[in-house]
C-alpha positions as CSV (number, residue, x, y, z in Angstrom):
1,X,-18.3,2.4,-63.3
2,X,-18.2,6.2,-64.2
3,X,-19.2,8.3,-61.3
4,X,-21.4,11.3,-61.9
5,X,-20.9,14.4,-60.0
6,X,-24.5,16.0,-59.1
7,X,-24.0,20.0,-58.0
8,X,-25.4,20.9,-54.9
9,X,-28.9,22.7,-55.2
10,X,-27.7,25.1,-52.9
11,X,-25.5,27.5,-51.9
12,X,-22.0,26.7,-49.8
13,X,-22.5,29.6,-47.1
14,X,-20.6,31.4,-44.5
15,X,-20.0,34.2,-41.9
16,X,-17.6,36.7,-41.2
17,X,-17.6,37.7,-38.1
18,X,-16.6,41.9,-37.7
19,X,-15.9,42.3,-34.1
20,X,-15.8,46.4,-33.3
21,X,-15.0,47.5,-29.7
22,X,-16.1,50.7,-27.9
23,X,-13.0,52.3,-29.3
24,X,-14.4,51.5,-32.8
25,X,-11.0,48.5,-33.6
26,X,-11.8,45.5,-35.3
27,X,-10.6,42.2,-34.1
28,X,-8.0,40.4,-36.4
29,X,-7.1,37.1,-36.0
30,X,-3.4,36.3,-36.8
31,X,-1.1,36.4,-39.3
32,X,-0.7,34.1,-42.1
33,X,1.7,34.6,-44.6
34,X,1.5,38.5,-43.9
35,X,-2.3,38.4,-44.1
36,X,-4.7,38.9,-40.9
37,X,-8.3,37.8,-41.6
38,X,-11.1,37.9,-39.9
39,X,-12.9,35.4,-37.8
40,X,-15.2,33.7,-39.5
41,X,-17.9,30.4,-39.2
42,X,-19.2,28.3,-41.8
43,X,-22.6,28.4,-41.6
44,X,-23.9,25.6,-44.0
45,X,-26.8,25.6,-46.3
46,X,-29.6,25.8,-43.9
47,X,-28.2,27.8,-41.2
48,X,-28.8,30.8,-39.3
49,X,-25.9,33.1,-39.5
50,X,-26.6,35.2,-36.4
51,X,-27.7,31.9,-34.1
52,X,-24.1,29.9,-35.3
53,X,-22.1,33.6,-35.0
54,X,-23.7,34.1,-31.4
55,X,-22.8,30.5,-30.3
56,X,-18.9,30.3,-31.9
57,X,-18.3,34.1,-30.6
58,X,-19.8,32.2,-27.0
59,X,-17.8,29.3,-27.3
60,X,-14.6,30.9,-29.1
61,X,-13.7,34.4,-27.6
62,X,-16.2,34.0,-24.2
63,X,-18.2,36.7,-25.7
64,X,-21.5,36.0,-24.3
65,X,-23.7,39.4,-25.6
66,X,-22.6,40.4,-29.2
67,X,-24.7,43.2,-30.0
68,X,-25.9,42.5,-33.6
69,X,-25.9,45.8,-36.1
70,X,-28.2,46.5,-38.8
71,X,-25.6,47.4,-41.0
72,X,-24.3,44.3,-43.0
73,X,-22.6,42.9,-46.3
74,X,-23.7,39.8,-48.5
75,X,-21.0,38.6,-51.3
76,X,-22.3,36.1,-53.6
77,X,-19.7,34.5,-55.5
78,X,-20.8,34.2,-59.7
79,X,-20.6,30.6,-61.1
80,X,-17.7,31.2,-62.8
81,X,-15.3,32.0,-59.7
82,X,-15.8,28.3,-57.8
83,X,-12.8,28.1,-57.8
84,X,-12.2,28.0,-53.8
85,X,-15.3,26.1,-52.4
86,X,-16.1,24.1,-55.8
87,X,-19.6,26.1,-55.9
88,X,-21.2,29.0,-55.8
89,X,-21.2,30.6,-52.1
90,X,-22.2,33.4,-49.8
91,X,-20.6,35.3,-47.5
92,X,-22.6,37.4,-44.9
93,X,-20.4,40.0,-43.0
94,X,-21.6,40.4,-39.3
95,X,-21.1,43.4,-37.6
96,X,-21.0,42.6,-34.2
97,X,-20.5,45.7,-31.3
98,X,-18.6,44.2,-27.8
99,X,-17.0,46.0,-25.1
100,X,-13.3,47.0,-24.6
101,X,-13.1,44.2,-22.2
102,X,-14.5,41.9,-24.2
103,X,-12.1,42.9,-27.1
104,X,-9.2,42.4,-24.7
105,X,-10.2,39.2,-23.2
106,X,-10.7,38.0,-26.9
107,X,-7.4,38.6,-28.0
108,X,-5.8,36.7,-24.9
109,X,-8.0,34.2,-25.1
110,X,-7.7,33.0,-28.7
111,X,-4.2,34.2,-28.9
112,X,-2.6,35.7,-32.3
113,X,-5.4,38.1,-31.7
114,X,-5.3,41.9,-32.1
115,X,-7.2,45.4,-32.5
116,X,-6.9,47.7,-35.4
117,X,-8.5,50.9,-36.1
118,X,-10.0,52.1,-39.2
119,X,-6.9,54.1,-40.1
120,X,-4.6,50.9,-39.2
121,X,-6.8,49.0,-42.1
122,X,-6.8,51.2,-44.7
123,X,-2.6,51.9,-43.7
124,X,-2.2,48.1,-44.2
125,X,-5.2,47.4,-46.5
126,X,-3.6,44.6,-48.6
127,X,-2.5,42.8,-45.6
128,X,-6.3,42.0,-44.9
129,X,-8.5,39.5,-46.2
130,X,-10.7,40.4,-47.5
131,X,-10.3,43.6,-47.8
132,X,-13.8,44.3,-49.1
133,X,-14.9,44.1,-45.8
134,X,-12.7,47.4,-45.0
135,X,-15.1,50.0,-47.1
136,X,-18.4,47.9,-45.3
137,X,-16.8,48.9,-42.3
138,X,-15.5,52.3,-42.6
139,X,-19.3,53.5,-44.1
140,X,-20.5,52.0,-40.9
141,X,-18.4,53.6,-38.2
142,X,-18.1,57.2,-40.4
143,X,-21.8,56.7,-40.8
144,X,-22.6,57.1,-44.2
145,X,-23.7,53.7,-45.2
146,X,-27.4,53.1,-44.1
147,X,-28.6,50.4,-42.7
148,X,-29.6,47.5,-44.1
149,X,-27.7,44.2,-46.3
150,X,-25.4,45.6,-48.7
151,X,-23.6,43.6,-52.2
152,X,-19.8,43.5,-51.5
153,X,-19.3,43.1,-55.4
């Protein structure tokens, strides 16, 4: 019997969570072979991002009110790089504003946790994935990206 594989009609999608304190750091989660990522939540193909982010930032870091930006950053992978995930997938980036002491408690909490600045990620850019995420970032805390989704192609 020859089995027949039948592609998914829709896209694999998921979340990455950016997590930016008062003191405009990002929170990193630990290193893995040199690389710190970010956190992130797999959101399925008929999820809501910002309802699953809310509940994993809840049930993860104790961070119970996430302000939600309007800045943001949708990658859609082409057909041709499936490589990862086997099919095409999407990738919102969440831009999520907490407190200092929610940033603190985060990174004890979950341990290999820590807080970069904007200059710490573009001194160490290649040791963060993925890195596209660092000029989606920087245009929203220098302020010259407007609001709204943006493509990270």
């Amino acid at each position: 019997m020859t089995i027949q594989h039948i592609p998914d009609a829709q896209q694999d999608r998921r979340a990455l969570l950016l997590l930016v304190n008062d003191d405009q750091r990002l929170l990193l989660c630990g290193t893995c072979c040199g690389e710190r990522t970010l956190p992130s939540i797999h959101v399925g193909t008929d999820g809501e991002p910002q309802r699953l982010a809310r509940e994993h930032l809840a049930q993860t870091f104790g961070i119970h009110t996430p302000r939600l930006t309007a800045v943001r950053g949708v990658h859609t992978t082409a057909a041709g790089q499936t490589w990862q995930h086997e099919r095409v997938t999407e990738t919102h980036a969440l831009i999520w504003r907490i407190t200092d002491q929610e940033a603190r408690s985060a990174c004890g909490r979950a341990g290999r946790h820590s807080l970069w600045s904007l200059d710490d990620l573009r001194l160490h850019r290649r040791q963060v994935t993925p890195q596209g995420v660092i000029t989606l970032l920087a245009g929203f805390l220098e302020g010259w990206l407007p609001d709204g989704s943006h493509s990270l192609h």
